[in-house]
Phi, psi and omega in degrees: 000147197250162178335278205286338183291342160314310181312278193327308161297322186305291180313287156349298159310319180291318205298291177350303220258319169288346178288323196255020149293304212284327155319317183278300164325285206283343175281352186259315212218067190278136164294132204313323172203176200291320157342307174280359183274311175307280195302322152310264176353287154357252199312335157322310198265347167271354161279347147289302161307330181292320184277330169299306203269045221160264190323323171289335182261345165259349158269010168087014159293167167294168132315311167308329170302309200259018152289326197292340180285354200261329186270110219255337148331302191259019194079008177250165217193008149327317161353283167319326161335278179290354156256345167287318183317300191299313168255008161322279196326308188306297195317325184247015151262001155257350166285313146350307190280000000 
């Protein structure tokens, strides 16, 4: 399998894996309405990007390095990472109900 299709499955995968954490989290701690499930997600994805990015910049990639995983124009597709992160939370408190 060649870099990118690695890439490609990687995401997918984490995508799975971060769906049935996030699934147990609202179901153990649901959110009161749909507005706080949208602010959870909110601050998720603004505490992944500080750690993606602010980790990624103390190992001494550029910016330009961790954005490009972001050009979705090329097949990466991390991208979907921080938008599943974001609209999880809403998605299983409306499933919830």
């Amino acid at each position: 399998m060649g870099d990118l299709a690695a890439h490609q499955v990687s995401t997918v995968s984490l995508i799975l894996l971060f769906g049935l954490y996030i699934f147990f989290i609202i179901k153990k701690f649901p959110p009161r309405s749909g507005r706080h499930a949208f602010y959870i997600g909110a601050f998720w994805l603004v505490l992944t990007l500080l750690f993606e990015f602010g980790f990624g910049l103390a190992r001494g990639n550029g910016l330009s390095h961790l954005l490009s995983e972001y050009n979705i124009l090329e097949g990466r597709v991390w991208i979907l990472i921080p938008v599943w992160i974001t609209i999880a939370p809403y998605f299983f408190y409306r499933i919830k109900r």
